[in-house]
C-alpha positions in Angstrom: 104.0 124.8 98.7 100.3 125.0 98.8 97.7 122.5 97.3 95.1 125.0 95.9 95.2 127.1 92.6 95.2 130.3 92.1 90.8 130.2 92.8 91.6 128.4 95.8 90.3 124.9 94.3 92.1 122.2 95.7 95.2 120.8 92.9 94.0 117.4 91.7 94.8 114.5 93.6 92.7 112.3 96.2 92.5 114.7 99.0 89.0 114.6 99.4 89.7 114.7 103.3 90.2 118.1 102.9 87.4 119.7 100.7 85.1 119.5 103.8 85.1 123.0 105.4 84.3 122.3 108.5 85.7 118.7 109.3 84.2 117.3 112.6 80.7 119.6 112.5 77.8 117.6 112.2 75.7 119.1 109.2 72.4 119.7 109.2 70.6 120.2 106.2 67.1 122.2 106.7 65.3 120.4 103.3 66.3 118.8 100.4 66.8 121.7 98.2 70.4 122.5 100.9 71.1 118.9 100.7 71.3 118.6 97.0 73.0 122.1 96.8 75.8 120.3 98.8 75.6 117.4 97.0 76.0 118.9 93.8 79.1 120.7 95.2 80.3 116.7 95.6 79.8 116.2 92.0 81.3 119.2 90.9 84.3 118.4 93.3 84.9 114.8 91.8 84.9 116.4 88.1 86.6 119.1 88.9 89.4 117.0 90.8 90.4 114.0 88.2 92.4 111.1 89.0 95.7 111.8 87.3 98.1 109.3 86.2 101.3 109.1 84.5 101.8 108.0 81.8 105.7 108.2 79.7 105.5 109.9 76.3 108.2 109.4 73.9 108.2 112.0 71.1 111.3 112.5 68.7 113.3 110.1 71.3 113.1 112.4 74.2 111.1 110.8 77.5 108.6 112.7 79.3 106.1 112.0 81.9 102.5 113.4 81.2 100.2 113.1 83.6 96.6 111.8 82.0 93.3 112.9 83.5 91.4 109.8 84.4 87.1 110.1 85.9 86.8 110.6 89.3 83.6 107.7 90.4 81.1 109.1 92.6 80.6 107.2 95.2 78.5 107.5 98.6 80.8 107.4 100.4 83.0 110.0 99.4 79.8 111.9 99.4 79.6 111.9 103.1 83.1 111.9 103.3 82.6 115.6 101.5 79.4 116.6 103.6 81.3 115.2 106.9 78.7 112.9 107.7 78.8 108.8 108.5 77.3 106.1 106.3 75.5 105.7 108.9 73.5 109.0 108.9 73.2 108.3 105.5 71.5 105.0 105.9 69.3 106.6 108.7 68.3 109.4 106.8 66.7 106.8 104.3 65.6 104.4 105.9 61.9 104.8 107.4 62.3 102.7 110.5 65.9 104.1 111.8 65.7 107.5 114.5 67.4 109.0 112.4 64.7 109.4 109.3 64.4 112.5 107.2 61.1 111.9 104.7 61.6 115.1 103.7 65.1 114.3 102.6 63.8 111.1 101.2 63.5 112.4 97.6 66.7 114.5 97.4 68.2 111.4 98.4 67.0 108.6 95.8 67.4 111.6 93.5 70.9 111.8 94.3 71.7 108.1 95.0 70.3 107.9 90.6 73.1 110.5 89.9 76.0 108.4 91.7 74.5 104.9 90.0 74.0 106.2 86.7 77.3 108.3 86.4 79.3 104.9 87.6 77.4 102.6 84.7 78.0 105.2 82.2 81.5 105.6 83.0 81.9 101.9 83.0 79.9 101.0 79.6 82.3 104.0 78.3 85.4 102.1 79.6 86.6 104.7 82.0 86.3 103.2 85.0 87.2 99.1 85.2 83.4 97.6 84.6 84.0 94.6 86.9 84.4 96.6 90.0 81.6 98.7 89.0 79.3 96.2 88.2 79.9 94.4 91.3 79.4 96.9 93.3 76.0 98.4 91.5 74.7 94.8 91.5 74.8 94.1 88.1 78.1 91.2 88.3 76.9 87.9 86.4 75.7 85.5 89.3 76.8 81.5 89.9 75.2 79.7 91.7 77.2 77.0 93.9 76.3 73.6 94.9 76.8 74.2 99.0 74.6 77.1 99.4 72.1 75.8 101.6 69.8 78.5 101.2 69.4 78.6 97.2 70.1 74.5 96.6 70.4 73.4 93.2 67.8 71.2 91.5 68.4 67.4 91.7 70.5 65.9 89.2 67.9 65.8 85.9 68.9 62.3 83.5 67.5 61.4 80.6 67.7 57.9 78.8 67.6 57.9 75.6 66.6 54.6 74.1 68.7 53.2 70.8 66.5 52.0 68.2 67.1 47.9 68.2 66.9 47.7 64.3 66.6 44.2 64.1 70.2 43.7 65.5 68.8 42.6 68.9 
């Protein structure tokens, strides 16, 4: 049994583990145009490779399992998951103060981190991916604020006192 098509894609399923050619190589990518090549590769991956779940059709009385193609989220890490690089590298690429910053990537990067962010909220605002998770993890989850946290206290307890007209009653 193999798990690639007749065009050699991989069958769908989450075996991303195994779309990355050369597992264990560290990649280097000479600019941004070959890291948004590969990047794009990612994305064409995940769409390419849809969740699939089954669902049980009933049609005329007779039972059937159908699978259903469900959105694929892109996700940073699965991106370096795909390119066979760490978070880490990721971070450092990014991040000006870390050894291992790439300005020249820097652009390629943000413009790739927008892709990721904006596929997830459109996918969630569309219902096809559960907006709770999403929104947590893009930042966007509604806020309380707790009466223990020491480092964002609430106010102090506001009363006001209404006085009751006496109207002769005394």
């Amino acid at each position: 049994m193999t798990d690639r098509d007749e065009a050699g894609r991989f069958l769908p399923g989450n075996r991303i583990w195994e779309a990355n050619p050369n597992p264990g190589r560290q990649p280097t990518f000479a600019d941004g145009d070959e890291l948004w090549t590969a990047a794009v590769e990612y994305f064409e991956w995940c769409h390419e490779n849809p969740l699939l779940e089954d669902q049980l059709v009933t049609f005329q009385g007779i039972a059937t399992h159908e699978p259903v193609a469900k959105v694929r989220a892109l996700t940073q890490r699965g991106l370096c998951l795909f390119l066979g690089i760490s978070m880490e590298t990721w971070r450092g690429w990014r991040t000006p103060d870390h050894d291992l910053y790439r300005p020249d990537l820097a652009d390629t990067i943000d413009r790739i981190e927008g892709v990721i962010w904006e596929q997830k909220f459109t996918h969630a605002a569309a219902g096809l991916l559960v907006h709770g998770l999403i929104a947590r993890e893009l930042g966007l989850a509604d806020k309380q604020q707790h009466a223990n946290d020491p480092d964002n206290p609430m106010p102090g307890a506001q009363v006001t006192v209404f006085a009751l007209p006496d109207n002769g009653r005394g």
